[in-house]
ZADO-145096 format. One record per atom (N, C-alpha, C, O): x, y, z. Coordinates in steps of 0.2 Angstrom, whole numbers, plus 5000, padded with zeros to 4 digits. Example, Ala and Ser with C-alpha at 12.3 -4.5 7.8 and 13.67 -1.06 7.14 Angstrom:
BEGIN
506649725039/506249785039/506649845039/507149835042/506449895035/506849955036/506450005039/506750065040/
***
This chain:
BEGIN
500449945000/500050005000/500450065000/500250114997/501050075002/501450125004/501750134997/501650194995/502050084993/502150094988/501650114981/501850134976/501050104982/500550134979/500650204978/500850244974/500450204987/500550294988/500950314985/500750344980/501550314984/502150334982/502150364975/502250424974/501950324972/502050304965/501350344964/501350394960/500650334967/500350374965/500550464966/500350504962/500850494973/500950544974/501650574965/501650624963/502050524964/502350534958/501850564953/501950614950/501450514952/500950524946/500750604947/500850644943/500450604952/500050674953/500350734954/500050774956/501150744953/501350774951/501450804945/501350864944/501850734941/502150764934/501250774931/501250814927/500650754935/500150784931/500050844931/499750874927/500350864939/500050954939/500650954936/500550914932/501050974934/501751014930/501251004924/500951054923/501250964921/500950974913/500051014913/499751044908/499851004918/499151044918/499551144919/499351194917/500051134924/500451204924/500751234918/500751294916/501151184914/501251204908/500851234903/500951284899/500151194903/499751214898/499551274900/499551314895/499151304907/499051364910/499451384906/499351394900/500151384908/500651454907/500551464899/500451524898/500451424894/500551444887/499751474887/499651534884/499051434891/498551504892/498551554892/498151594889/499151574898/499151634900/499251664894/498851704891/499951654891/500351704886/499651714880/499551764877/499351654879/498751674874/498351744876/498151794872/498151754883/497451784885/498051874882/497951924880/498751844884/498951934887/499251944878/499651984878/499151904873/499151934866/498751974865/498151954863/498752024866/498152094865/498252144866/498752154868/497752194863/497952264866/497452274872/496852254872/497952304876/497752294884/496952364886/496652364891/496752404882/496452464882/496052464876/496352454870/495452494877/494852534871/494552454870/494652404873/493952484864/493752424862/493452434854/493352494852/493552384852/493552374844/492752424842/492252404845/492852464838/492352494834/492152494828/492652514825/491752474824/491552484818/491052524815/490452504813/491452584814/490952634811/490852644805/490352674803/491352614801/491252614794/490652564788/490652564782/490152524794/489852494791/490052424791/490552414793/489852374789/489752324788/490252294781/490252314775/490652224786/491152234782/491752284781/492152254777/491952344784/492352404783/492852374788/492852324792/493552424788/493752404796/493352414801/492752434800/493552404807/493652424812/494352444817/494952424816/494252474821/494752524825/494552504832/493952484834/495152494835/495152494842/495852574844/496352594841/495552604851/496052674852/496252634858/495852604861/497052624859/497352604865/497652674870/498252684869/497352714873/497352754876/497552754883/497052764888/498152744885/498352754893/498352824896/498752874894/498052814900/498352884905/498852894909/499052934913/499152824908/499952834913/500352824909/500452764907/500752884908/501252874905/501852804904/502052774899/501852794907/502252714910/502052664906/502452624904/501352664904/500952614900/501052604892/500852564888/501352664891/501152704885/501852664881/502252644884/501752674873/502252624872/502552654865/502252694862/503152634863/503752654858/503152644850/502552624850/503452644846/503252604840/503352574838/502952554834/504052524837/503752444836/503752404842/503852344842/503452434850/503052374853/502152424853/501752384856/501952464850/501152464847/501252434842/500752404841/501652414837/501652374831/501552324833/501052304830/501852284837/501752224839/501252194842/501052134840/500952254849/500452244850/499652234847/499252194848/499752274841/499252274836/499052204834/498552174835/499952184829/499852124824/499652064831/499452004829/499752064837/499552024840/498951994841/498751944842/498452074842/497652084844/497352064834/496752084832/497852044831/497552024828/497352084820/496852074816/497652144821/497552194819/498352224816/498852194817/498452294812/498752334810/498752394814/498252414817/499652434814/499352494816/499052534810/499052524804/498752594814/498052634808/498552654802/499152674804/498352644797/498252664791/497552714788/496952704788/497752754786/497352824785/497152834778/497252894776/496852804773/496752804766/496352874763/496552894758/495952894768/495652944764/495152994771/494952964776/495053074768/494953114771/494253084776/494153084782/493953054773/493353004778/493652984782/493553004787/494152934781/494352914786/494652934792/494452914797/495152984792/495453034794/494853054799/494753034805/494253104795/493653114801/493453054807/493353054813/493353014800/493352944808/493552944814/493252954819/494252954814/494552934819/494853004822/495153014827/494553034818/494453104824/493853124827/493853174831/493353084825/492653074829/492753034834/492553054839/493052954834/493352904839/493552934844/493352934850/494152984842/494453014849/494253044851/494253034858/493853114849/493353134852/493053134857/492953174862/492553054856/492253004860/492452994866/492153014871/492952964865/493352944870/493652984875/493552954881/494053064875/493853134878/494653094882/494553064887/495153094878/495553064882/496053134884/496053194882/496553114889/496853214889/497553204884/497653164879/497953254888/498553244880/498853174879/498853134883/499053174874/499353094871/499353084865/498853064864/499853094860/499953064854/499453024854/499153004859/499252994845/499452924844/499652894837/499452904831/500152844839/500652804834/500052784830/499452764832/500252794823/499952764817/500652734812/501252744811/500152704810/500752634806/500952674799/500952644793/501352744801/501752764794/502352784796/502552814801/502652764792/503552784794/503952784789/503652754784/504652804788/505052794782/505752754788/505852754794/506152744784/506652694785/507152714789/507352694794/507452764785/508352784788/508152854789/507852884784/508352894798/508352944797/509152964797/509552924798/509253024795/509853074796/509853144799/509353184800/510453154801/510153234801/510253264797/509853314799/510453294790/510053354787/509353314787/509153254786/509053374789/508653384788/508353434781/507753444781/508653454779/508453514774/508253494766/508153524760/508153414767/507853404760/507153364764/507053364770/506853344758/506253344757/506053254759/506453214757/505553234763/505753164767/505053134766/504853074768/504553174764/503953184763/503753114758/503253084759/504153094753/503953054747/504252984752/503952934750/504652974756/504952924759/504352864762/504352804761/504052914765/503352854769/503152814767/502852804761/503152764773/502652704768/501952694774/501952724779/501652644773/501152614778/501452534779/501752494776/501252534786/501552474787/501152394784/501452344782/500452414785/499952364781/499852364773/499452334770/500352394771/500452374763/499952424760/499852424754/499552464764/499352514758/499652564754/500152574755/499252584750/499552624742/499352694745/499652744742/499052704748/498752764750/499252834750/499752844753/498852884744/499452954747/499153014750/499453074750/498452984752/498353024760/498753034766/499052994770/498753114764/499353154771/498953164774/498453154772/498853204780/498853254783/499253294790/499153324796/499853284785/500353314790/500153394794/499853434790/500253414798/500453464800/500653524797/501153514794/500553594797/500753634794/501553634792/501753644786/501953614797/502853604797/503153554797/503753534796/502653524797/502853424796/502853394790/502453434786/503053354787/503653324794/504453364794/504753384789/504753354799/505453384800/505853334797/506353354797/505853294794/506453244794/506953224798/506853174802/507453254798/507953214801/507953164806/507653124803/508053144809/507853064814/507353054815/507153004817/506953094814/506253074816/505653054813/505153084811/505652974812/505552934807/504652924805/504352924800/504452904812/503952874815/503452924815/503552984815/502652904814/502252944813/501652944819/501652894822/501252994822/500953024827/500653064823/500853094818/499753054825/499253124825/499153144833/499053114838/499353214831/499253244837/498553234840/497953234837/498853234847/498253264852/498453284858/498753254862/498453354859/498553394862/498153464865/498253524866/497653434867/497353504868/497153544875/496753584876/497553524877/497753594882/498553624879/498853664882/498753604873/499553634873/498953714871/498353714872/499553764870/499053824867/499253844859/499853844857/498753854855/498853844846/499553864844/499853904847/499753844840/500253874836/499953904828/499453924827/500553894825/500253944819/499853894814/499553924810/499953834815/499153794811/498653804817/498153774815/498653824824/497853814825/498053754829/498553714828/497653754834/497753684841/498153614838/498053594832/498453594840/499053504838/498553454840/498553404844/497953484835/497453404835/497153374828/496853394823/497453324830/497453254823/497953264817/497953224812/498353324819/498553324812/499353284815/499553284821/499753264807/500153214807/500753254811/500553314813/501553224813/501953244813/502353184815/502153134817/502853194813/503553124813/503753144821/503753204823/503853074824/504353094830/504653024831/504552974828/505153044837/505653004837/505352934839/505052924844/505552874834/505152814839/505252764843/504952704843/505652794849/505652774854/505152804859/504952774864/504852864857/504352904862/503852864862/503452834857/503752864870/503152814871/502352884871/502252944874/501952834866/501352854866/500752794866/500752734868/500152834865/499752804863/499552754858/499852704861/499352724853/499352714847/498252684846/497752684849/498552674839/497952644835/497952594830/498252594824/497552524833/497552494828/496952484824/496452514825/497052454819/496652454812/496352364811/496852324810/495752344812/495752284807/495152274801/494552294801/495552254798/495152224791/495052154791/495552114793/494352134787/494152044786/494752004786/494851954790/495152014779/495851964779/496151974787/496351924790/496252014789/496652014795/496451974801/496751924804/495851994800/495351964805/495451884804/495651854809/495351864798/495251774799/495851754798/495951694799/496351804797/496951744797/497151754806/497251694810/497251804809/497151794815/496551724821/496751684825/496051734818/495751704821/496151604818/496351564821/496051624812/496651544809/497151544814/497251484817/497551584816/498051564820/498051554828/498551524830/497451584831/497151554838/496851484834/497051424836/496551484831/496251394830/496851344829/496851284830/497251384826/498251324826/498251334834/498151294839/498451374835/498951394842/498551324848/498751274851/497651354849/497351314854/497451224851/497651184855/497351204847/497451144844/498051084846/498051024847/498651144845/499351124846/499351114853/499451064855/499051184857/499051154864/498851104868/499051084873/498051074865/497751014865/498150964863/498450934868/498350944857/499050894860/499250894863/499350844865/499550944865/500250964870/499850944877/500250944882/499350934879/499150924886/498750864887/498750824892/498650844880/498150784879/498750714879/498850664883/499050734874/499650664872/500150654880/500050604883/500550704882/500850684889/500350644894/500550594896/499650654897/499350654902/499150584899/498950544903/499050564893/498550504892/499050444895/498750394898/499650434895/500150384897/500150384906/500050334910/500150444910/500050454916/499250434917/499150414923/498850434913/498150434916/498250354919/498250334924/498350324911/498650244909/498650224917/498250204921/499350244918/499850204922/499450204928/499150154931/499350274931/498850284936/498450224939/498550184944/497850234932/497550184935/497450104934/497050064935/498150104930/498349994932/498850004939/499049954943/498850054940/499450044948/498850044953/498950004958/498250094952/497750084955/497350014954/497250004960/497149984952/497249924948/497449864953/497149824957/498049864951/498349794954/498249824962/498149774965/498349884965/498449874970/497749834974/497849784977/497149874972/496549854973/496349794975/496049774980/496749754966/496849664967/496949644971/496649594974/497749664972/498149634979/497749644985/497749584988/497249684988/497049714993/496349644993/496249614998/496049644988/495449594987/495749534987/495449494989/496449514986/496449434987/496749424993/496749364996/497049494997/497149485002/496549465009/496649445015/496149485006/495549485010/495249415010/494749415014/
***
């Protein structure tokens, strides 16, 4: 009987380590997201949808390529800005939302900065979602060029006007290590190929919890099993 025990307190361990394993890669699934706002679809049926990841603590607030990451994680792009519609959109969003100062990162950027600045850096941009798009709405003095590669619409309104008039919604480059806010974008394709890749990911981890445990269930219960027998013949 002692030796039962034993062997079974074995068993019930390597079980809980494999039911803890599978938690933990759970968890890492749930915290794939963007941690703030929630997804909107104003455009209609079918259109994108936008979610505003809006921290009020600065500390929270994040660089541009981790809102890039965050985006492609939740399953989404950073925004992309096609056209003066849209543009309104997401200045009615924010709006909404009545958040206080805070950039937010949007998915256009060019490659290599320098310092001159004194030429022209404007044709450089790309989108990060592979759009064609050559809707601007930079800022009266934007963009500066020189290292400041990454793109931001402002929001700012308690700064006090300059000479375009309050630093809301319009574009400017800044540096992309500066943590801000950001914006992501999803569209249908994006949409199911993300959801395709949570239906691989939970899949893979059902083997991964099913295949080890099935050998421990096994063993379990023939060791429970014979002990019982012995116990019955000893009787």
């Amino acid at each position: 009987l002692s030796n039962f025990l034993e062997i079974s307190a074995v068993l019930i361990i390597l079980l809980k380590n494999t039911l803890i394993d599978y938690a933990h890669s759970a968890h890492i699934m749930n915290c794939m997201c963007v941690g703030a706002g929630q997804r909107v679809c104003k455009a209609g049926k079918g259109r994108p949808c936008y979610k505003l990841a809006y921290f009020s603590e600065l500390r929270r607030r994040l660089n541009f390529v981790e809102a890039e990451l965050a985006c492609r994680r939740d399953g989404g792009q950073l925004l992309s800005v096609e056209s003066e519609a849209e543009q309104k959109i997401i200045e009615q969003l924010i709006t909404e939302l009545r958040p206080t100062d805070g950039d937010f990162w949007i998915g256009l950027r060019r490659n290599h900065g320098n310092e001159d600045s004194s030429s022209d850096c404007s044709s450089q941009y790309y989108w990060l979602d592979g759009s064609k798009s050559t809707f601007r709405n930079w800022h009266w003095d934007e963009p500066s060029c020189g290292y400041e590669v990454c793109v931001v619409m402002y929001h700012q309104p308690s700064a006090p006007p300059g000479l375009g008039g309050l630093y809301m919604f319009q574009w400017n480059d800044d540096n992309c290590e500066t943590k801000n806010n950001f914006i992501c974008k999803y569209t249908t394709v994006i949409k199911s190929a993300f959801l395709l890749s949570v239906s691989f990911f939970l899949a893979i981890n059902l083997v991964y919890i099913i295949i080890p445990t099935i050998p421990l269930i096994l063993l379990l219960l023939t060791v429970t099993g014979v002990c019982c027998f012995k116990l019955l013949v000893k009787r």
